[in-house]
C-alpha positions in Angstrom: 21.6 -1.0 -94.1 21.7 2.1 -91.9 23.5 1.9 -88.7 21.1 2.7 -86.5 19.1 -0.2 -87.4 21.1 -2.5 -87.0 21.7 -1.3 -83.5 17.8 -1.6 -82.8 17.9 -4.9 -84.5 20.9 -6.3 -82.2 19.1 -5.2 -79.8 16.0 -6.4 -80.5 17.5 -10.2 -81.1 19.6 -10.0 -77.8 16.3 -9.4 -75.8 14.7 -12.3 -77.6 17.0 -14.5 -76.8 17.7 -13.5 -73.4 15.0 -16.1 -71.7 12.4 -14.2 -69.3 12.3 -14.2 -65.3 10.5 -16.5 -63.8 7.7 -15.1 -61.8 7.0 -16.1 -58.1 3.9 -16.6 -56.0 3.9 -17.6 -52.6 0.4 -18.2 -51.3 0.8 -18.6 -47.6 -2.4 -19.4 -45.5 -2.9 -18.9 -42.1 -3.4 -21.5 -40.2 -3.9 -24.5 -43.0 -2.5 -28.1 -42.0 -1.3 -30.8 -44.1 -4.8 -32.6 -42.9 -7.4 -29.9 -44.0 -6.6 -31.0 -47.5 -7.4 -34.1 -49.5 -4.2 -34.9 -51.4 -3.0 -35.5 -47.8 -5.7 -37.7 -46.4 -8.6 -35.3 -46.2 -12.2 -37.1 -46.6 -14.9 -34.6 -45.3 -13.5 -31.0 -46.5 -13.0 -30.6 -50.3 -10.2 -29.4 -51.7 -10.2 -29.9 -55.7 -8.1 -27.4 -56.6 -5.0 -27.8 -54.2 -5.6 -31.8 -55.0 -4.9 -31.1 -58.3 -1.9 -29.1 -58.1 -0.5 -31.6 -56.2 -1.3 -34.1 -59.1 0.5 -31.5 -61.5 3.4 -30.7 -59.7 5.3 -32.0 -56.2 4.1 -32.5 -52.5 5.8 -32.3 -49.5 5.8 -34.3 -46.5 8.5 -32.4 -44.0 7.9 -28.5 -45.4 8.2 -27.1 -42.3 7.2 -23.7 -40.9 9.6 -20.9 -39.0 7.7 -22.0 -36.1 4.7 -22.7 -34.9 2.7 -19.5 -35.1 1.6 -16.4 -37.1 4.6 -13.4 -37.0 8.0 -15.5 -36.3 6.9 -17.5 -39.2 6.2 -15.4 -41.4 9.4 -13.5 -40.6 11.8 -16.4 -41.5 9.5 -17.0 -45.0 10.7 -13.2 -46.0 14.1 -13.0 -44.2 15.4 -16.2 -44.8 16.6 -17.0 -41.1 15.5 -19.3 -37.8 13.9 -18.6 -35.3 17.3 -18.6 -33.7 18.6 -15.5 -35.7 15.8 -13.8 -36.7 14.3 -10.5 -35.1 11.0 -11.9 -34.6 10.3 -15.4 -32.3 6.7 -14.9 -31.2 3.5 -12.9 -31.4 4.1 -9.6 -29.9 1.3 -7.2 -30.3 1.7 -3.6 -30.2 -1.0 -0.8 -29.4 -2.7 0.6 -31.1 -2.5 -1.9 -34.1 0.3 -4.0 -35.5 2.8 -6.4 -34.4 6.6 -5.6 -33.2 8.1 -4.3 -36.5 10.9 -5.9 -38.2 14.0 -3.7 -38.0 15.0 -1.2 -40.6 17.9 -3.2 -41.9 16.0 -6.4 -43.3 16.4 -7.5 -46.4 13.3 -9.7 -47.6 12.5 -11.9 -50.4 10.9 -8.8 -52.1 13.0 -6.3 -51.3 15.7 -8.4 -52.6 13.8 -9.0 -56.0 12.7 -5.8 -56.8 16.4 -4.7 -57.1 16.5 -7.2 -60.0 13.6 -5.7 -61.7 10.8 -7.4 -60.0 7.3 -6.3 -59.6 6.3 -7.1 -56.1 3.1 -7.2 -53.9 1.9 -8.5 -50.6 -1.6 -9.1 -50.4 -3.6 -10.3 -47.9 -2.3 -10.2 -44.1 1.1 -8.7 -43.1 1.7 -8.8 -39.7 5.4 -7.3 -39.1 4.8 -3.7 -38.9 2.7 -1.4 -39.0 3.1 1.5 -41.7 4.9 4.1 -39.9 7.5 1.7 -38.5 10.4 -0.1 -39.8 8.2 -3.0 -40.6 6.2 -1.8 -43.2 5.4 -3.9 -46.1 6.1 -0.6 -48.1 9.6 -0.1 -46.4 10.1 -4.0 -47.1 10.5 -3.9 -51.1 6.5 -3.9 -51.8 5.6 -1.7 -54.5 2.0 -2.6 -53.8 -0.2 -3.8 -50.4 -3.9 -4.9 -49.5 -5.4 -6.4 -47.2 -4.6 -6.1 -43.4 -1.1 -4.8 -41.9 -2.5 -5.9 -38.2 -2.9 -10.1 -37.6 -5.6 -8.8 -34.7 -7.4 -7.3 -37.6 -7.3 -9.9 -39.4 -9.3 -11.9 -37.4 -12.3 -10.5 -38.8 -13.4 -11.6 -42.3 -16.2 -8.6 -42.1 -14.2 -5.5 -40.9 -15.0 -2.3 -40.8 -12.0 -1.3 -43.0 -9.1 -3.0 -44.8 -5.6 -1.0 -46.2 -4.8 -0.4 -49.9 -0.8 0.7 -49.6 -1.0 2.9 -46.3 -4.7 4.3 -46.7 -7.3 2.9 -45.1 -10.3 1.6 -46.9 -13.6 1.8 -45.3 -16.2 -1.1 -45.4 -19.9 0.1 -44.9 -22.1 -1.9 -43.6 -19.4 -4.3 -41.9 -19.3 -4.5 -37.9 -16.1 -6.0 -37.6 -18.1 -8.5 -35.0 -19.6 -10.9 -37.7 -21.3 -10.9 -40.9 -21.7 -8.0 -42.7 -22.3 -6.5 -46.3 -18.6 -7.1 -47.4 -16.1 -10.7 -46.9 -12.7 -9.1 -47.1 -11.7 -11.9 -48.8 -13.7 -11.1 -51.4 -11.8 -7.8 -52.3 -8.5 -9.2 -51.6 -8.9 -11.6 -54.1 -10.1 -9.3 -57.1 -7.3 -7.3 -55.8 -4.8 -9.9 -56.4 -5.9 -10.9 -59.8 -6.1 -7.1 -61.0 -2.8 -6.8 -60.0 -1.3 -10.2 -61.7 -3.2 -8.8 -64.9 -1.3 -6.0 -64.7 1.8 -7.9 -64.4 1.3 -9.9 -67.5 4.3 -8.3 -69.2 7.2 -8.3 -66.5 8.7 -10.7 -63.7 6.7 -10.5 -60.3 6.7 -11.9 -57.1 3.7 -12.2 -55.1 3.1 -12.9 -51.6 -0.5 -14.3 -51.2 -1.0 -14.2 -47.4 -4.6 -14.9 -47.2 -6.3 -15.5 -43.8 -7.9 -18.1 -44.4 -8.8 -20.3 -42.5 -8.0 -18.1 -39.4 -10.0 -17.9 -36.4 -12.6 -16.0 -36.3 -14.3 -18.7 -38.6 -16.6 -16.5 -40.5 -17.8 -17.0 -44.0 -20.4 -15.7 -45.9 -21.8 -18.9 -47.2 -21.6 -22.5 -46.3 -22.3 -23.6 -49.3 -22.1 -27.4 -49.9 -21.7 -28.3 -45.9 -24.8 -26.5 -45.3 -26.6 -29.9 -44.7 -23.4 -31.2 -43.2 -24.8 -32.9 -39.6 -21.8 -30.8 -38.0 -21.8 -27.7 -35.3 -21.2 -24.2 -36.8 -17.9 -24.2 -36.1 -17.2 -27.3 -38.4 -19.5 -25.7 -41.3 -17.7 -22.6 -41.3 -14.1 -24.1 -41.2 -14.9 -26.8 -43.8 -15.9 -23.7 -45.7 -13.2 -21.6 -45.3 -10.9 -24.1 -46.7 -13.0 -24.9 -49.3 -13.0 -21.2 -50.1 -9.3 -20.7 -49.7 -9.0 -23.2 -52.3 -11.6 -22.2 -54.8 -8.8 -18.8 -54.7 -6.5 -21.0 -55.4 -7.7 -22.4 -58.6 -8.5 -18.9 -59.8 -4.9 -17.4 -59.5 -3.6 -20.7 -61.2 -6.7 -20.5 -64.0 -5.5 -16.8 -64.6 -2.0 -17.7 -64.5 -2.9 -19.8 -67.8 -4.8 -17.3 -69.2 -2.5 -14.3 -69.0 0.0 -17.2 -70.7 2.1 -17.3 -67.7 1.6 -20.5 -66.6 5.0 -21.9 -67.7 7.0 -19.3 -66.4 5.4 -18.9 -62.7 6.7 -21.0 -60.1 3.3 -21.0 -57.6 4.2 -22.6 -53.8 1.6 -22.9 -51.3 2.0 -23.2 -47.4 0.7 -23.3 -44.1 2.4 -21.2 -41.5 2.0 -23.5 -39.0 1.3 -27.3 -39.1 -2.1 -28.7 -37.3 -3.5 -25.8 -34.9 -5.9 -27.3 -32.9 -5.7 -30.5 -30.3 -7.0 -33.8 -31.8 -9.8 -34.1 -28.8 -11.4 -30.5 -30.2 -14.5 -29.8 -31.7 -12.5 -29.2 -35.4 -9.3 -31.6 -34.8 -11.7 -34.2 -33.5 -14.2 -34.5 -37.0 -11.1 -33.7 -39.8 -8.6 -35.2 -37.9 -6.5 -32.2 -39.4 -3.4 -33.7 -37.4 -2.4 -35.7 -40.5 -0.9 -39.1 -39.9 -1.2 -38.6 -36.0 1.5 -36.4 -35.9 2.3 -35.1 -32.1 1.5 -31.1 -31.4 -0.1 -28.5 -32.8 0.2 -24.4 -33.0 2.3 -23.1 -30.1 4.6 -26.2 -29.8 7.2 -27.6 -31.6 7.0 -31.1 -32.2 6.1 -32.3 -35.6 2.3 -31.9 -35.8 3.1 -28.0 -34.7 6.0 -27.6 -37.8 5.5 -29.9 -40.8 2.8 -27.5 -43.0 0.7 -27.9 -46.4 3.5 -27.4 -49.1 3.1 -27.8 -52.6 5.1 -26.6 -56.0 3.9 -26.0 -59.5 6.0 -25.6 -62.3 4.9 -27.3 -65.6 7.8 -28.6 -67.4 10.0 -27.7 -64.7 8.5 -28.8 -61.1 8.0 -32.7 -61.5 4.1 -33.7 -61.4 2.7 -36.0 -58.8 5.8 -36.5 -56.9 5.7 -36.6 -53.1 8.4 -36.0 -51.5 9.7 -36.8 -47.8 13.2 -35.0 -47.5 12.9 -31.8 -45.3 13.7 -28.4 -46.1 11.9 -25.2 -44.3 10.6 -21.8 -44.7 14.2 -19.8 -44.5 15.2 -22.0 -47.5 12.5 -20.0 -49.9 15.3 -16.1 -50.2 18.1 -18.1 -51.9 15.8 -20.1 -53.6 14.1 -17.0 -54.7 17.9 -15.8 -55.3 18.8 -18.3 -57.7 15.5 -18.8 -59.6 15.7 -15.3 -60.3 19.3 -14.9 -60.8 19.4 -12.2 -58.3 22.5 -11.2 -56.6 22.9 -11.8 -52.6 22.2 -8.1 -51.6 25.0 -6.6 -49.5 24.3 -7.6 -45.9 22.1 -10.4 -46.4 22.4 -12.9 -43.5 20.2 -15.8 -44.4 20.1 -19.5 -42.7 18.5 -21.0 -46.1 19.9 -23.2 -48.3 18.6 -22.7 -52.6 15.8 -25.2 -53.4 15.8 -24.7 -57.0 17.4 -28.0 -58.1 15.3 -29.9 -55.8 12.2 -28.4 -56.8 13.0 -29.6 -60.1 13.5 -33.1 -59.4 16.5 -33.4 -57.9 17.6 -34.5 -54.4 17.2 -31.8 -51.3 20.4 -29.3 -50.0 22.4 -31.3 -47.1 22.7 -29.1 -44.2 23.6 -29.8 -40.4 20.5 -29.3 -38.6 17.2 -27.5 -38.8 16.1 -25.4 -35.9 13.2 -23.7 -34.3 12.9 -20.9 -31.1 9.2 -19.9 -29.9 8.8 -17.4 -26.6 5.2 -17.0 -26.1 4.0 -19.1 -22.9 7.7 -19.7 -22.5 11.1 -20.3 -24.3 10.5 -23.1 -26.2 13.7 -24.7 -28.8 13.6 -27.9 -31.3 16.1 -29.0 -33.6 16.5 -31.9 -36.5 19.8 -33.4 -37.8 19.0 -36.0 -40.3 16.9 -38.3 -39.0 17.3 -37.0 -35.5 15.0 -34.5 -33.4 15.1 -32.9 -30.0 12.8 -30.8 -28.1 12.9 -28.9 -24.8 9.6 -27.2 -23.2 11.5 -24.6 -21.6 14.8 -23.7 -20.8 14.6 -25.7 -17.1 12.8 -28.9 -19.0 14.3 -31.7 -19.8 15.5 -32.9 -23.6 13.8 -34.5 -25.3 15.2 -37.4 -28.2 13.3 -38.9 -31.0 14.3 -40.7 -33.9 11.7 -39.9 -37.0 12.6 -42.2 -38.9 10.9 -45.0 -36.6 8.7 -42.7 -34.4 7.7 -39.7 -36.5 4.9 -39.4 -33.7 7.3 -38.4 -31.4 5.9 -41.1 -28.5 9.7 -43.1 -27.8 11.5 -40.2 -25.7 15.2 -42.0 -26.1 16.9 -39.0 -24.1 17.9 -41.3 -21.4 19.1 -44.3 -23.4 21.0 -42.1 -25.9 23.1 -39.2 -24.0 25.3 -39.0 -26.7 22.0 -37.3 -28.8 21.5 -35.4 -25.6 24.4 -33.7 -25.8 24.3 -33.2 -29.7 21.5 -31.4 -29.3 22.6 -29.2 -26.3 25.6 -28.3 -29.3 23.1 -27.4 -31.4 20.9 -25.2 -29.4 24.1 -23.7 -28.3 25.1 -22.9 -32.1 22.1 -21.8 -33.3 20.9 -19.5 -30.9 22.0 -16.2 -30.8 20.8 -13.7 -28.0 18.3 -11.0 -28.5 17.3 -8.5 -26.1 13.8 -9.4 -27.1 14.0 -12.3 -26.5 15.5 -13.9 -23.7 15.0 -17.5 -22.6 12.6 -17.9 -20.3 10.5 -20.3 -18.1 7.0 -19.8 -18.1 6.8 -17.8 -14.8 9.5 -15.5 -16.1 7.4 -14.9 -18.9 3.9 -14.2 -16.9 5.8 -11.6 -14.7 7.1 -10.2 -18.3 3.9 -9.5 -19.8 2.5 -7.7 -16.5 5.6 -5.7 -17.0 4.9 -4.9 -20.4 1.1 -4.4 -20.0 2.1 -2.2 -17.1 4.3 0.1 -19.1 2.0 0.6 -21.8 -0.6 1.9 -20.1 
């Protein structure tokens, strides 16, 4: 037998038998809660889809965000660190579009991958740089992008024109205002099932940001709430998530088509828990603050942090388990890492511990604490060790104790009873906060006479 075949045939066997990457998909929504959905306790919107791949594969109880709204969040899902470390710890628009970029030294989930022979896209809504600044999804390890780079874009679900890598896509007949001829989400999601077709034959990761279901609440069609006995506002929401949903089940229909099904590891989040106040005109009817949890977007008790997660892995992922234990968005780099068997890239600074044995059934990473910064109306900081959490509304509040175990409402304040907590968590804060020029802590006066500042200069 000639050499030279025997090479190609060695070859040919050691490829076999080495067993393929798995791929990743991480659909993150905006704005979804653990109560829009009715695998959580959900009665008025349906959800068939996401209620199913709870039933095939495992839900969480205390998957908790970065924090508790849009940019920081996302931000610790792709770089792997708190709100204490990371670049990003609030909203911070920029003119004339985007969001302050992430700096040039990042390492993200997908940039990580894709030196390990990863396909990767983003698709959907960005929101940590615009395309000629660090930040750019295309600077970030994305081979491919769609959708919209700006979060104040992507309040519109009918604008005037959305972004396919860096060129701009224009939408006729859309106002950006209200409806129009096209729903964006419409094109984003043929976009992301052209691209998974393409994928078919190689490891991918995809990061499914979808807008939905994002103020402005705009949709094309009510559909089956149309008769609903509700305001406008509760049609179209019920609607949206419906619809988020219904492109759900499509990516995980084509996942089993394409024969992928096995081998894709598909996680689904919020990126912040409940985001409107249980006396509102949507948190009143869907009582989206599931299990009465305190807060919502903007704060950080646990209403504001614990999100929608779910896994699905047949034959890997465990089907119909719930679990309570708590692990958060930084965790998902090194469990990206290990899944993948990707090395740590030179540099890499993460706060996450790997989830890939617990995913698969067996008990979550032990770690010290978990913690949480926000600085939008002012410096906010939260922290959990075990069953312990602690909250302060501004860096001249007081501390705030709660045991979860017993009060996951967060209603006992024990600060006073237990200074020993107290002083735990001023430990904690004090470890896990490092200081960024960005970011300063401050009360909410300090950060009134800020903005004017900044408005000031940027005129």
């Amino acid at each position: 037998m000639p050499l030279r075949f025997l090479l190609v045939l060695y070859a040919a066997i050691a490829c076999a038998a080495e067993p393929r990457k798995p791929n990743l998909i991480f659909i993150l929504s905006d704005d979804l809660a653990q109560g829009d959905l009715g695998c959580y306790g959900q009665k008025l919107i349906q959800t068939p889809n996401l209620d199913r791949m709870a039933a095939e594969g495992t839900r969480f109880t205390q998957g908790y965000c970065g924090t508790s709204v849009c940019a920081p969040s996302r931000t610790s899902l792709m770089l792997g660190q708190h709100t204490g470390h990371s670049p990003i710890r609030a909203n911070r628009e920029l003119k004339a579009e985007g969001q302050l970029p992430i700096p040039a030294e990042s390492i993200t989930v997908a940039k990580a991958l894709k030196g390990n022979g990863y396909a990767t896209a983003c698709m959907g809504k960005w929101g940590m740089g615009m395309f000629d600044t660090t930040g750019s999804p295309l600077k970030n390890g994305f081979d491919r992008f769609f959708g919209y780079n700006c979060q104040r874009h992507a309040h519109s679900y009918f604008p005037t024109y959305l972004y396919r890598d860096d060129q701009r896509i224009e939408l006729p007949g859309n106002d950006g205002k209200g409806v129009g001829k096209t729903y964006a989400q419409d094109l984003i999601q043929q976009e992301v099932e052209t691209w998974i077709r393409a994928q078919k034959d190689q490891p991918f990761f995809l990061f499914y940001a979808i807008t939905l279901p994002h103020a402005r609440h705009e949709i094309d069609d009510v559909g089956i709430y149309k008769d609903k006995p509700w305001t406008p506002t509760q049609k179209a929401y019920a609607a949206q998530v419906t619809r988020l949903d219904a492109d759900v089940g499509r990516v995980l229909k084509l996942l089993k088509e394409l024969g992928l099904d096995e081998n894709t590891l598909v996680m689904t989040a919020g990126d912040n828990g409940s985001s409107f106040a249980p006396a509102s005109e949507l948190g009143k009817l869907f009582d989206q603050a599931s299990n009465g949890l305190r807060g919502y977007k903007r704060g950080l008790y646990e209403g504001a942090l614990r999100q929608a997660a779910l896994a699905r892995w047949p034959g890997k992922v465990p089907a119909g388990r719930v679990s309570d234990e708590p692990w958060a968005f930084w965790d998902y780099l090194p469990t990206a890492l290990e899944l993948s068997g990707t090395k740590a890239p030179a540099g890499l600074k993460t706060d996450g511990l790997s989830l890939a044995a617990f995913l698969q059934g067996g008990p979550a990473p032990k770690r010290d604490y978990f913690y949480w910064e926000l600085h939008e109306a002012q410096s906010l900081q939260a922290a959990r060790w075990g069953d312990w959490k602690a909250v302060r509304n501004g860096p001249a509040a007081k501390m705030e104790i709660y045991d979860l175990k017993s009060d996951a409402n967060e209603k006992n304040d024990l600060a006073d009873k237990r200074p020993d907590l107290v002083a735990k968590a001023l430990t904690v804060f004090k470890d896990a906060h490092v200081d960024h020029p960005e970011w300063p802590m401050r009360t909410q006066k300090q950060m009134q006479d800020a903005n004017k500042a900044r408005k000031t200069e940027s005129k």
